[in-house]
C-alpha positions in Angstrom: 6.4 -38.4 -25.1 8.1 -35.2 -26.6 5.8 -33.1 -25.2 5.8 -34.6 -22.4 9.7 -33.9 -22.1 9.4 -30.8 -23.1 7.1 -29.6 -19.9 8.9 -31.1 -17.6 11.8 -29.3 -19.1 9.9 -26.0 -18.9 9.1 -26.3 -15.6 12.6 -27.1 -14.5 13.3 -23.7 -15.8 10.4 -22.3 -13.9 8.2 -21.4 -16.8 4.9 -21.9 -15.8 3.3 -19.2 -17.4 4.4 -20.8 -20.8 3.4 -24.5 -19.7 -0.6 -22.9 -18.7 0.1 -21.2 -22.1 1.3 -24.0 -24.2 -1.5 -26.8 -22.9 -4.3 -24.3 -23.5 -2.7 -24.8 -27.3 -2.6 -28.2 -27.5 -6.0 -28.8 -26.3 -7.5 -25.7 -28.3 -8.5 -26.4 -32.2 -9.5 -22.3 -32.4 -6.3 -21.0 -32.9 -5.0 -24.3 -36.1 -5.5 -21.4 -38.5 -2.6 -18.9 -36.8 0.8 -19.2 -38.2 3.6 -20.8 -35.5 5.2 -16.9 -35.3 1.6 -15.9 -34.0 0.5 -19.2 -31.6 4.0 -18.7 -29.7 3.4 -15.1 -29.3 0.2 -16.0 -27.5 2.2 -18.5 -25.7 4.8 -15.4 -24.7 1.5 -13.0 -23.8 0.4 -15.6 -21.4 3.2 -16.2 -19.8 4.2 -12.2 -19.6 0.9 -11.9 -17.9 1.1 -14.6 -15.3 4.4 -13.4 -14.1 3.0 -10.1 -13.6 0.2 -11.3 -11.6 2.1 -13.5 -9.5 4.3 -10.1 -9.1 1.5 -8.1 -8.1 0.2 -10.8 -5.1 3.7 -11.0 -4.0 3.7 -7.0 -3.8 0.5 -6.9 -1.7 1.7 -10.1 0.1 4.4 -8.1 1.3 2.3 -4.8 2.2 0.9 -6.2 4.7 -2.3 -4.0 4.3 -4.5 -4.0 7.4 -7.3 -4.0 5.2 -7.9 -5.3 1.7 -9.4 -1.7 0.2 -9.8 -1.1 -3.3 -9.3 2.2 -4.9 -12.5 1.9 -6.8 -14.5 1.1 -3.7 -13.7 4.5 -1.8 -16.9 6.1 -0.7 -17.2 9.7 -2.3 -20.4 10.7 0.1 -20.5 14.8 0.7 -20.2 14.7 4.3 -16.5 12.8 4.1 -15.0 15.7 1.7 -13.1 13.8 0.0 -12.8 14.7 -4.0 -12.9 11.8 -6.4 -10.7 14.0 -8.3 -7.9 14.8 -5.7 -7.8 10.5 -5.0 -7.9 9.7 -8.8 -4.5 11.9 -9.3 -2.6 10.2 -6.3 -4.0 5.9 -7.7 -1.5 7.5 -10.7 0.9 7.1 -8.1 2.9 9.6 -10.0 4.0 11.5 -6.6 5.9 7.9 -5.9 8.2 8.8 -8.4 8.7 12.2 -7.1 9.2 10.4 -3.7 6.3 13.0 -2.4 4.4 12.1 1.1 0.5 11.6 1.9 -1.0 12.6 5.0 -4.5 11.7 5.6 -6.3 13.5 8.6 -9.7 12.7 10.1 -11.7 11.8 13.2 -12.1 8.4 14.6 -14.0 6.1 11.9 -14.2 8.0 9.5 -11.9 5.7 7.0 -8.5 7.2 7.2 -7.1 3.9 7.3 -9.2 1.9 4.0 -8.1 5.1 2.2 -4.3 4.6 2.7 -4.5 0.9 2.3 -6.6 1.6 -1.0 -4.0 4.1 -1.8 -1.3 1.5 -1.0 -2.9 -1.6 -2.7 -3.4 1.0 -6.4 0.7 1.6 -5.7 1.3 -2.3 -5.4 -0.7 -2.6 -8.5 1.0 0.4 -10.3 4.7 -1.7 -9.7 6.2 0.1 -6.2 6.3 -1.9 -3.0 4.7 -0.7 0.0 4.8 -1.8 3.9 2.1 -1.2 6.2 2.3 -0.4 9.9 0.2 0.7 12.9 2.2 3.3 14.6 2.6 1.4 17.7 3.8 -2.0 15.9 6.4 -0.5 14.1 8.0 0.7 17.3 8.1 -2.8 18.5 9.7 -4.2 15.3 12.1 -1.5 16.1 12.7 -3.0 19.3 12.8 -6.7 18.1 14.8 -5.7 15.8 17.1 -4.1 17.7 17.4 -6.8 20.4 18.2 -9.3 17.6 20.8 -7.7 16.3 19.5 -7.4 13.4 18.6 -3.6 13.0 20.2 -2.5 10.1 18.6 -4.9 8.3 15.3 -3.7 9.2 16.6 -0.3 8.4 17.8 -1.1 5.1 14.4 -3.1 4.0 12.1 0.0 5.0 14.6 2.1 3.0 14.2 0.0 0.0 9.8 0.3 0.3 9.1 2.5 -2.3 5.9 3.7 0.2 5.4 3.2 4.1 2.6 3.6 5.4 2.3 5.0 9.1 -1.1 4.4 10.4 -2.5 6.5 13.6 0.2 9.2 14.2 -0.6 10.1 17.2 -2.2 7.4 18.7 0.3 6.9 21.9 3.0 9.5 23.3 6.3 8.1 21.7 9.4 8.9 24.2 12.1 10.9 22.6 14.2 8.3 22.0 11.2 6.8 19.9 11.2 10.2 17.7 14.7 10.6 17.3 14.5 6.5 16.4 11.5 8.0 13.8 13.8 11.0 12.4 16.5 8.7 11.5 13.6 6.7 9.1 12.2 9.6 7.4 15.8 11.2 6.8 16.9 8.4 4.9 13.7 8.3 2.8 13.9 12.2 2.4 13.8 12.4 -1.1 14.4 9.1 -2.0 11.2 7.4 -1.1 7.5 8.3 -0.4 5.9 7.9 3.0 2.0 7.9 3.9 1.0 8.6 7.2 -3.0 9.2 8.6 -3.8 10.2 12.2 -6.3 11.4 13.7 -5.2 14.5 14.9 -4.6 18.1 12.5 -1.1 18.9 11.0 -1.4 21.8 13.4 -1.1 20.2 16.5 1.5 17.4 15.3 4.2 19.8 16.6 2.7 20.5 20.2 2.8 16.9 20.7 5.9 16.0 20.1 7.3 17.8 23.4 10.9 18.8 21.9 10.6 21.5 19.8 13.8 21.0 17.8 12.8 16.9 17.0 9.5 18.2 16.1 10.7 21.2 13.6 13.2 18.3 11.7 10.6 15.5 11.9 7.8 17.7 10.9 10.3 19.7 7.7 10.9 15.8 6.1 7.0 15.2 6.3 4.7 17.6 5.5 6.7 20.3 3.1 6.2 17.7 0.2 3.2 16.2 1.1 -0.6 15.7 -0.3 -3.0 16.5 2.8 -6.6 15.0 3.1 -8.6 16.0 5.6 -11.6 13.6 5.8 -14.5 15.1 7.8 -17.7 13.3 9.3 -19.1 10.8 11.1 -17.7 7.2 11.8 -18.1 5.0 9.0 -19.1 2.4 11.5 -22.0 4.7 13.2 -23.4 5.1 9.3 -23.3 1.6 8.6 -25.1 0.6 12.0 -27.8 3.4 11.9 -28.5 1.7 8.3 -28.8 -1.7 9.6 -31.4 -0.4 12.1 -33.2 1.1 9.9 -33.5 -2.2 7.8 -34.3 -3.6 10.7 -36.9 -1.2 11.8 -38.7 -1.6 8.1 -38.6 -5.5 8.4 -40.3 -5.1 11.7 
């Protein structure tokens, strides 16, 4: 009945870590021989760890990832020319704390975007909060937000992301009002917080595109001065995978 007391108790105080923790005990005869110092700091251990798990789903809850990508998974394949040794320094995520910028470049298919949300998901796992968006999405949130009157606190929640992630730069023309809208995002996280952005277009021609030269000088100075670049070459990703599932298909037969 005590015991019984006592987890309801525990749960009132939201401690369900320790409960998992504390039945595992009771129902374990292993541990009889530890001293009561050394079966409540397993109790403590268990519950440390739960809350940190339950952290980390709410951090990539919150992402939003398009895709659920995994560091570890990233294909290294020569023809991609991407270095295992350039992506294993940014999953340190060491260039968050430096509020550095990513910009991942690359044709159609190639796997710009699993890279950032692998990127993203290793930063969600390393402690920082991220938020994912395609390009044109986070214009229309923008928008939403806007109508709603509620845009400064959309502002102010992007601001706090330790990493965005801008996905297919490029993709549509934006109209200046968009781009100024875009300047006023990355100058508040200039220096204070990271952004990640892939496109499928070179650094090169970012500033052609952009139409007004002065938008493009201020947009472009706040993104790519203190930025990683990867430029991932190749065919699509997609193309690879079907020419390999024809030639299973061609063995079968």
């Amino acid at each position: 009945m005590l015991i019984e007391q006592t987890l309801t108790k525990m749960g009132q105080l939201k401690l369900f870590g320790m409960i998992e923790a504390l039945e595992e005990q009771l129902k374990s005869t292993q541990d009889l021989e530890l001293s009561f110092e050394e079966r409540f700091g397993i109790i403590i251990d268990h519950h440390y760890q739960w809350k940190e798990n339950r952290s980390l789903q709410n951090r990539i809850k919150k992402a939003r990832l398009k895709i659920d990508a995994s560091i570890e998974d990233v294909d290294y394949r020569a023809h991609r020319k991407l270095t295992k040794s350039s992506i294993d320094q940014l999953s340190l995520s060491n260039w968050l704390l430096h509020h550095q910028n990513v910009i991942i470049t690359g044709p159609t298919g190639v796997g710009k975007t699993y890279l950032a949300c692998a990127i993203g998901q290793k930063a969600c796992r390393n402690g920082f909060s991220v938020l994912y968006f395609y390009l044109p999405k986070l214009f229309r949130e923008l928008e939403l937000n806007t109508a709603q009157g509620k845009i400064s606190n959309f502002l102010q929640k992007l601001l706090k992301t330790d990493l965005l992630i801008i996905d297919d730069w490029g993709i549509e023309q934006l109209t200046e009002s968009q781009y100024r809208d875009f300047l006023e995002i990355l100058d508040d996280r200039h220096e204070n917080a990271s952004i990640l952005m892939t496109s499928q277009y070179p650094i090169k021609h970012w500033h052609d595109q952009m139409g007004n030269p002065t938008l493009a000088d201020a947009i472009l100075d706040r993104i790519v001065h203190n930025s990683h670049k990867i430029e991932m070459k190749g065919d699509s990703m997609r193309k690879v995978k079907n020419k390999k599932m024809n030639a299973k298909k061609t063995k079968k037969s």
